[in-house]
C-alpha positions as CSV (number, residue, x, y, z in Angstrom):
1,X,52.7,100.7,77.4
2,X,55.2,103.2,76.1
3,X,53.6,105.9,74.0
4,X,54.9,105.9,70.2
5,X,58.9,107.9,69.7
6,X,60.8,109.0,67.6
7,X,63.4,106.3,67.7
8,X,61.2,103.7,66.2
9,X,61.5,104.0,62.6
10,X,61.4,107.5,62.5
11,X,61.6,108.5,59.0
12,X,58.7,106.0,57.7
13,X,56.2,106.9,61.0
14,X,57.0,110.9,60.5
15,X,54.3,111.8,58.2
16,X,51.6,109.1,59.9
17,X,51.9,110.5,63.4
18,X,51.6,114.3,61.8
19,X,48.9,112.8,59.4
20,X,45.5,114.6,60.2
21,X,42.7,112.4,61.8
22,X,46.0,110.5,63.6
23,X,48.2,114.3,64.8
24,X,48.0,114.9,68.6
25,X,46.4,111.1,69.0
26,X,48.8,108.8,71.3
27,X,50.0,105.9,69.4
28,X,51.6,103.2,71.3
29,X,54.4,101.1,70.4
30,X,53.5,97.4,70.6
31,X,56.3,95.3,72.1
32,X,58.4,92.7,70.0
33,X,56.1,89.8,71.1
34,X,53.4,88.2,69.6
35,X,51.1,88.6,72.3
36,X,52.0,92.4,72.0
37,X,48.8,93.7,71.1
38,X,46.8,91.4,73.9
39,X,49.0,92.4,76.0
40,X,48.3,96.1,75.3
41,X,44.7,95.2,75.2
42,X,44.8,94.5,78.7
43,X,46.7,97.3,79.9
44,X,43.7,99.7,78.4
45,X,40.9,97.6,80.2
46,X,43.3,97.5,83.6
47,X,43.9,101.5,83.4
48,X,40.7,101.9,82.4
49,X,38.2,99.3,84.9
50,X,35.1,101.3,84.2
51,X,35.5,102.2,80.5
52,X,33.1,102.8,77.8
53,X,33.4,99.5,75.9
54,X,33.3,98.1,73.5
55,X,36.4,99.4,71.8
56,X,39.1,98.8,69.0
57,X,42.9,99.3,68.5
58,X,44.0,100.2,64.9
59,X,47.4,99.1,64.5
60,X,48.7,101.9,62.0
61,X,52.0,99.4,61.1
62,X,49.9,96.9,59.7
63,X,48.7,99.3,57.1
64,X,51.7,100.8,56.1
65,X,52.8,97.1,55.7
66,X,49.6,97.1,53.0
67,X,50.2,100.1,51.6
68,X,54.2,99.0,51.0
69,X,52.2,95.6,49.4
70,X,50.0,97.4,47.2
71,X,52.5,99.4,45.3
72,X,55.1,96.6,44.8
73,X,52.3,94.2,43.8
74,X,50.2,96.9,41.9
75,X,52.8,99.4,40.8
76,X,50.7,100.9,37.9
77,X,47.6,101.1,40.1
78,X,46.9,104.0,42.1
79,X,44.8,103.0,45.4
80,X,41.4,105.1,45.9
81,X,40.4,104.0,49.3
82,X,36.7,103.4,49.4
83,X,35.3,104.8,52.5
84,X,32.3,102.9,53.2
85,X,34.5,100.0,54.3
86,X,35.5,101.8,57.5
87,X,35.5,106.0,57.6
88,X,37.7,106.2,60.5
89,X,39.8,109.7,60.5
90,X,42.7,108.2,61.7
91,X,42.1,105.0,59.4
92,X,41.3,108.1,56.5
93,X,44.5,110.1,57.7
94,X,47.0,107.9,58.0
95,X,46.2,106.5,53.9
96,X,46.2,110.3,52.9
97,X,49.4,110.7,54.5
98,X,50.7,107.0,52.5
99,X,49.6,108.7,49.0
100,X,45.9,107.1,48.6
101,X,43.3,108.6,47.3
102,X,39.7,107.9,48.0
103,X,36.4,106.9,46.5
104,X,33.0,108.2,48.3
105,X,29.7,107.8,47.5
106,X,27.9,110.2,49.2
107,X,28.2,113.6,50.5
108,X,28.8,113.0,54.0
109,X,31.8,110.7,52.5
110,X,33.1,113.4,50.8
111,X,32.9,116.2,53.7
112,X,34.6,113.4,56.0
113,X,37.8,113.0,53.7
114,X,37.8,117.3,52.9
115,X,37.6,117.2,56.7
116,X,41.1,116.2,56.9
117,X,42.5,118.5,54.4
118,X,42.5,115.8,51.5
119,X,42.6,118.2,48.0
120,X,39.2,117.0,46.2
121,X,40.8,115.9,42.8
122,X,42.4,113.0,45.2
123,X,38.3,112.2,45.5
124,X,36.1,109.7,43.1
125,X,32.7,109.9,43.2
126,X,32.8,106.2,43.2
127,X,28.2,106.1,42.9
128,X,26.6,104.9,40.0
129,X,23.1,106.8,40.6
130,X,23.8,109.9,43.3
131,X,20.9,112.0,44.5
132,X,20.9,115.5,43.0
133,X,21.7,117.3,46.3
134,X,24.9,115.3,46.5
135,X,25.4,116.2,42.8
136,X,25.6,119.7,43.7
137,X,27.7,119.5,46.3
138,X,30.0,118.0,44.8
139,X,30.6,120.4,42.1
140,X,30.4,123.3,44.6
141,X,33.5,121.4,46.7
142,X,35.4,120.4,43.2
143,X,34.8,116.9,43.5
144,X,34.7,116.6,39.7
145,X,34.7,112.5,38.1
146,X,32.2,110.4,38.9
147,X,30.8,107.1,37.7
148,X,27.2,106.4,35.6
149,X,25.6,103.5,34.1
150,X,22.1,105.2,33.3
151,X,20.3,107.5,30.8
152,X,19.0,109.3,33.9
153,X,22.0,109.5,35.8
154,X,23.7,111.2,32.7
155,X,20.8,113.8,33.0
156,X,21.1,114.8,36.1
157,X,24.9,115.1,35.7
158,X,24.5,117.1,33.3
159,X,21.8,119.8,34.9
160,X,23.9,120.3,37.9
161,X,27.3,119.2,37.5
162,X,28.5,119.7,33.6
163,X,31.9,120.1,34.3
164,X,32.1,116.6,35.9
165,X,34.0,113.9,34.2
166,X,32.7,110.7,33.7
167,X,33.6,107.0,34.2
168,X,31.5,104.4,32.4
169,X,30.6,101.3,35.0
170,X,30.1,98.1,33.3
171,X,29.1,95.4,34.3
172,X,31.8,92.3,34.2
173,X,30.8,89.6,32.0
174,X,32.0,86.8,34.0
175,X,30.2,86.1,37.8
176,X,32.8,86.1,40.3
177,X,31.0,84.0,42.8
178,X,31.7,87.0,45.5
179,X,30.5,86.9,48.6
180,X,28.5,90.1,47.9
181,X,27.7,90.7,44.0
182,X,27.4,94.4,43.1
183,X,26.7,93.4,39.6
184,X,23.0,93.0,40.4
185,X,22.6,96.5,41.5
186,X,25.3,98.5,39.3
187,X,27.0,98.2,35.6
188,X,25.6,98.8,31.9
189,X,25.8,95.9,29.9
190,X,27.7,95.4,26.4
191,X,24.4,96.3,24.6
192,X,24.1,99.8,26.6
193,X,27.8,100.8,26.2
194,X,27.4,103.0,22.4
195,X,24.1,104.7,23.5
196,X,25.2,105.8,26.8
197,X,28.6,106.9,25.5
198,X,26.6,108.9,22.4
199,X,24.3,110.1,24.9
200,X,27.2,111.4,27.6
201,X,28.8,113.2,24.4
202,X,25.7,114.4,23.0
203,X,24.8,116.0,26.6
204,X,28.4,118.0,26.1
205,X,30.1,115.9,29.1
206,X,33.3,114.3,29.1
207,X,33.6,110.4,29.6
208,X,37.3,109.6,29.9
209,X,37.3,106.4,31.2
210,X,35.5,103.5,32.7
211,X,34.7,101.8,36.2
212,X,34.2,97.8,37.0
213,X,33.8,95.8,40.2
214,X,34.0,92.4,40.2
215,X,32.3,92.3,43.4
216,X,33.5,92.0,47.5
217,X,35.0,89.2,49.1
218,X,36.2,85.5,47.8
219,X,36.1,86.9,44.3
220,X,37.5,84.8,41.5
221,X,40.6,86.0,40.4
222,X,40.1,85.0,37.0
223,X,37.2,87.3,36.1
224,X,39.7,90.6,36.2
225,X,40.7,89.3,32.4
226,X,37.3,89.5,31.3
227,X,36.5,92.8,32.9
228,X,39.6,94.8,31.9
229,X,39.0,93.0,28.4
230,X,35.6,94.6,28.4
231,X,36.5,97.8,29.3
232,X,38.7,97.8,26.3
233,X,35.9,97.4,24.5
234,X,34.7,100.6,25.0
235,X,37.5,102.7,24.7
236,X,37.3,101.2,21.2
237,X,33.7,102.3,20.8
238,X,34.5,105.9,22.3
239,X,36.9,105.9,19.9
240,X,35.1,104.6,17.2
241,X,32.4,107.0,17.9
242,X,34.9,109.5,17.5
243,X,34.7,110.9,21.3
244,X,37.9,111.7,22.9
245,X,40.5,109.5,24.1
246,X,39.4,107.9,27.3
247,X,42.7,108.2,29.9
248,X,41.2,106.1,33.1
249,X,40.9,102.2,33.7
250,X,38.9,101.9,37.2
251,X,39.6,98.2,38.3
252,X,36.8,98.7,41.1
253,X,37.7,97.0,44.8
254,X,36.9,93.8,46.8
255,X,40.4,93.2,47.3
256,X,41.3,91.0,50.2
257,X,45.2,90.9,51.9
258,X,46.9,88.3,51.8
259,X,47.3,85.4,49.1
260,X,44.0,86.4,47.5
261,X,45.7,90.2,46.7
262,X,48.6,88.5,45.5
263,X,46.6,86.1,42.9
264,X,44.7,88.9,41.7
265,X,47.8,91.0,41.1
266,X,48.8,88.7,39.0
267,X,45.8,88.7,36.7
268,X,45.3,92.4,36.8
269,X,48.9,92.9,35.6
270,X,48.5,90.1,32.9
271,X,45.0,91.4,31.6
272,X,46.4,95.2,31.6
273,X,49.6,94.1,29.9
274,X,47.6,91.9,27.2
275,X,44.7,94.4,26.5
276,X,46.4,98.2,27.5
277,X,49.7,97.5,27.2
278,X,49.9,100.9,24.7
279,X,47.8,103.1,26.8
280,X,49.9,102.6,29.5
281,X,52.8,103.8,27.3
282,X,51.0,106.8,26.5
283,X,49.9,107.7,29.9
284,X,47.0,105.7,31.0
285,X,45.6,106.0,34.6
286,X,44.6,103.0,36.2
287,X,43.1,103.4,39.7
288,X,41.5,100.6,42.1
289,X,38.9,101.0,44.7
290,X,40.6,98.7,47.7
291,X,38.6,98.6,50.8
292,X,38.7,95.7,52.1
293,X,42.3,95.1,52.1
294,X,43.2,98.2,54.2
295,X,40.9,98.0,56.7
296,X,40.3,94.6,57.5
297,X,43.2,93.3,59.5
298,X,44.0,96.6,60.7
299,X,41.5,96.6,63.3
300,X,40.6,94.5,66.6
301,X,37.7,94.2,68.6
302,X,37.5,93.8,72.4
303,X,34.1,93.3,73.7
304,X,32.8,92.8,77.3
305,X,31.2,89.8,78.9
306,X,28.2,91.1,80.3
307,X,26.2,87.9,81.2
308,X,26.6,84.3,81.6
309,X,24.7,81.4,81.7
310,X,25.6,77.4,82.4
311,X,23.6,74.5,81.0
312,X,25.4,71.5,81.8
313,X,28.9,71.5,79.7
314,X,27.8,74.7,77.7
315,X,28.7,77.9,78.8
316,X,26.4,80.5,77.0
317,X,28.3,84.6,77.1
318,X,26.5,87.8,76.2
319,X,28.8,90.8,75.1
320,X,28.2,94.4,74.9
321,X,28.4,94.1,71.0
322,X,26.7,92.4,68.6
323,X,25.2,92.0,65.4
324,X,23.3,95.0,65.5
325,X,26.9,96.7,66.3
326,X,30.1,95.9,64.8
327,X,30.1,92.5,64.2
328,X,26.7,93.0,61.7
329,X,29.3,92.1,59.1
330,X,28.4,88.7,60.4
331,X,25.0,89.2,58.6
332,X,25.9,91.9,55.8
333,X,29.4,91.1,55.0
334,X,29.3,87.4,55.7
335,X,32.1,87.0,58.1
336,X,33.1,84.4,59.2
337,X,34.8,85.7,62.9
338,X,36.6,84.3,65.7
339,X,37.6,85.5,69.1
340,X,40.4,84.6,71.7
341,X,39.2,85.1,75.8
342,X,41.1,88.0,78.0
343,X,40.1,87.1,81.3
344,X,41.3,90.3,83.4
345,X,38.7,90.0,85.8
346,X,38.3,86.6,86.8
347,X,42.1,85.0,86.1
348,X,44.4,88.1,86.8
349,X,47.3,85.5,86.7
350,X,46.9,84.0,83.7
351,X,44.4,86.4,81.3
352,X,45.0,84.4,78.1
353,X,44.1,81.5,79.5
354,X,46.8,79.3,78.3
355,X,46.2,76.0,79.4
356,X,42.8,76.3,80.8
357,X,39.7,73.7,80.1
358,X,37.6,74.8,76.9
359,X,33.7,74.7,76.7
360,X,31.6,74.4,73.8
361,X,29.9,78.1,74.2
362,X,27.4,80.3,72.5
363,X,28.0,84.0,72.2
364,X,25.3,86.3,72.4
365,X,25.2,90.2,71.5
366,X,23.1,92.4,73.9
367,X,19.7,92.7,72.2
368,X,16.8,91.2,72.7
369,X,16.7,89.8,69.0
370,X,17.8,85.9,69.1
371,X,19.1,86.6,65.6
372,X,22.3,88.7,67.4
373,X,23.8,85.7,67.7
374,X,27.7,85.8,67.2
375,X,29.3,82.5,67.5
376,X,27.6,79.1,68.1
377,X,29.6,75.5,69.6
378,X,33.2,78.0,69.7
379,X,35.2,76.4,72.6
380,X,36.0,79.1,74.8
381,X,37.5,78.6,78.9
382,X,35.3,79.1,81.5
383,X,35.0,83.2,81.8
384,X,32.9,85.9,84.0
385,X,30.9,88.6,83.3
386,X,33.3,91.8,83.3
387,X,36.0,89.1,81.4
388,X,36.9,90.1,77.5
389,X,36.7,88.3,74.6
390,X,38.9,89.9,71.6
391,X,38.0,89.7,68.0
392,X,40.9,90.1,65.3
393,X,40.4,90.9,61.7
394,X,37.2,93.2,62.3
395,X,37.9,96.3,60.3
396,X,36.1,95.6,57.1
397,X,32.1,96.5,57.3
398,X,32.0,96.9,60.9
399,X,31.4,100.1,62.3
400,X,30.3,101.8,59.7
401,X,27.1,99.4,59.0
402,X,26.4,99.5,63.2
403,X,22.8,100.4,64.5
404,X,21.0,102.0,67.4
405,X,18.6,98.7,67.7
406,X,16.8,98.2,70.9
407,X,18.5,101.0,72.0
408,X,22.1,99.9,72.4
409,X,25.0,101.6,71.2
410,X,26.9,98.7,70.7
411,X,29.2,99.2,67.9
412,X,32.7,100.4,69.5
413,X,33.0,104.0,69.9
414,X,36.3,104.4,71.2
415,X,39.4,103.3,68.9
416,X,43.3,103.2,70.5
417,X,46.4,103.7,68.1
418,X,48.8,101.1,68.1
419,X,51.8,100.3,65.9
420,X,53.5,96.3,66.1
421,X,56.7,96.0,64.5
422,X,57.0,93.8,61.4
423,X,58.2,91.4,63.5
424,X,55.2,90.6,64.8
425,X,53.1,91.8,62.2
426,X,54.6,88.4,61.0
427,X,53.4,86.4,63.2
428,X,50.0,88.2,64.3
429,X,48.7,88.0,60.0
């Protein structure tokens, strides 16, 4: 595989290859094919027979495809990157390097991003309730707007952080039915909004805006109108309270690629237009908190087969990763995730295994648990230990939710830089 030049779109991939977290990295072009990225897949494992596994390829042209999306689909919403989804550097870098910013919500978030020479007003403090050690730090690094929905929280903001601006998280009045609903845990509620405004002002801190999130994957659309309608809401109560004029509209994250992103374009533009169409005019900032969409097609997964075992027409596989490891988002994120077989070892002719018989199979992860449990009745071809299976879509809650359990450091450690063409982007997504 031919390492990444400067005759492939040169002036677009410039400030990606320099990018910190991505600079001095080989990045390797993916050939014009749809199997491209298998095929470069196999090359690692064949240059590589005794790697550390399992590992994942970040295809850097798939996010500058996303990042090209966001802007013509969002064009009045700056992206904020939330971290937690996946805090790989390069992953981190190459965003920076697009124009994102980034929301963290915790010190070791925030030290990751400054890591790569990301300015700290390009950094939300994106945590309802933060712990007053992380408080300080951020004001002593000039991480300075952060998000509250408490009494307490506007306290503690206030003892060691009174310079810090503040966003207002509400919660949305309309139940998204999201995969994973934030709403339980975070947001004031229309009742709260005047007292917590009077009691931000009255502690001499500045709220200039406010924060929503109508909660992470399968979200309905339709419940953007009723948040951003809410939000509006209170700017009229800061403003009827006679506080100043709030500036920032925080739309929050759970944004998927694909139709989904497009649909909810759509309503965000609408509900903006119909309930801030002035504040726009008179400089409004509108900021989202995409995830999610970024990271999630971006990455793939390669595992190892490390056992077998054959019970009559069902082949049962154990892989070096597991539940415990990347794929917890199986569990936590509740993914839904599929895998193709890359049979190096035992089919050197004919890896893909095009044509070949299928089984009904059961894949295992490596612990002892019987709960790490990745796929059950997937038809797979007959494989052998030291054989790959390859998981696409798996950079959304992955990694960064991965465990030491039982002792295995299954989640992938070692991540390869890769960039397909649009061409196959096309066809790959």
């Amino acid at each position: 595989m031919p390492t990444l030049v400067a005759e492939v779109e040169p002036l677009s991939l410039k400030p990606i290859v320099c990018a910190s977290g991505v600079k001095g990295k080989r990045v390797t072009a993916l050939p014009a094919e749809a199997d491209g990225l298998s095929d470069f897949i196999h090359s690692v494992i064949m240059d590589k027979p005794d790697m550390e596994s399992p590992f994942s390829v970040l295809d850097l042209g798939v996010v500058m495809d996303l990042m090209k999306n966001w802007t013509t689909k969002l064009p009045t919403v700056q992206p904020f990157y939330a971290v937690k989804c996946n805090p790989n550097l390069s992953l981190i870098g190459t965003l920076a390097a697009l124009g994102s910013s980034f929301d963290c919500a915790s010190k070791a978030e925030i030290e990751s991003v400054l890591s790569l020479g990301v300015s700290p007003d390009r950094i939300i403090y994106a945590n309802p309730c933060k712990s007053e050690s992380h408080i300080r730090y951020a004001a002593s690094v000039g991480v300075n707007v952060t998000t509250f929905d408490s009494v307490d929280e506007v306290e503690k903001i206030r003892k060691w952080h009174p310079k810090c601006e503040l966003l207002l998280r509400i919660k949305p009045p309309q139940d998204s039915g999201a995969r994973t609903c934030l709403g339980l845990k975070y947001g004031a509620l229309p009742e709260e909004f005047q007292e917590l405004l009077q009691v931000a002002n009255a502690a001499g801190l500045k709220v200039t805006g406010v924060s929503f999130h109508i909660g992470s994957g399968g979200a309905d659309t339709r419940a953007y109108h009723g948040a951003i309608e809410a939000a509006k809401s209170v700017f009229e109560t800061a403003s009827r309270l006679g506080m100043p004029t709030m500036r920032v509209l925080d739309i929050g994250g759970g944004f998927t690629s694909g139709s989904q992103f497009d649909a909810a374009a759509l309503k965000i533009n609408a509900a903006i237009q119909a309930n801030f169409a002035n504040e726009v005019e008179e400089g409004l900032v509108v900021i989202g908190e995409p995830g999610r969409y970024f990271a999630e097609t971006a990455f793939t997964l390669a595992t190892r087969v490390i056992g077998k075992r054959v019970r009559g027409e069902v082949r049962e596989y154990w892989i070096d990763d597991g539940i415990y490891g990347t794929l917890n988002c199986i569990m936590f994120d509740f993914a839904t995730v599929t895998c193709t077989p890359l049979a190096c070892t035992s089919k050197p002719e004919n890896p893909t295994c095009i044509d070949s018989k299928t089984y009904t199979c059961t894949v295992f992860g490596p612990t002892c648990d019987s709960i790490d449990t990745v796929l059950r009745d997937y038809q797979l071809p007959e494989l052998q230990v030291n054989d790959w299976l390859v998981f696409p879509k798996m950079g959304a809650y992955t990694t960064s939710s991965g465990t030491n359990f039982n002792g295995f450091s299954s989640s992938a450690s070692s991540t390869y830089l890769a960039y397909s063409s649009p061409a196959v982007r096309e066809q790959l997504f």
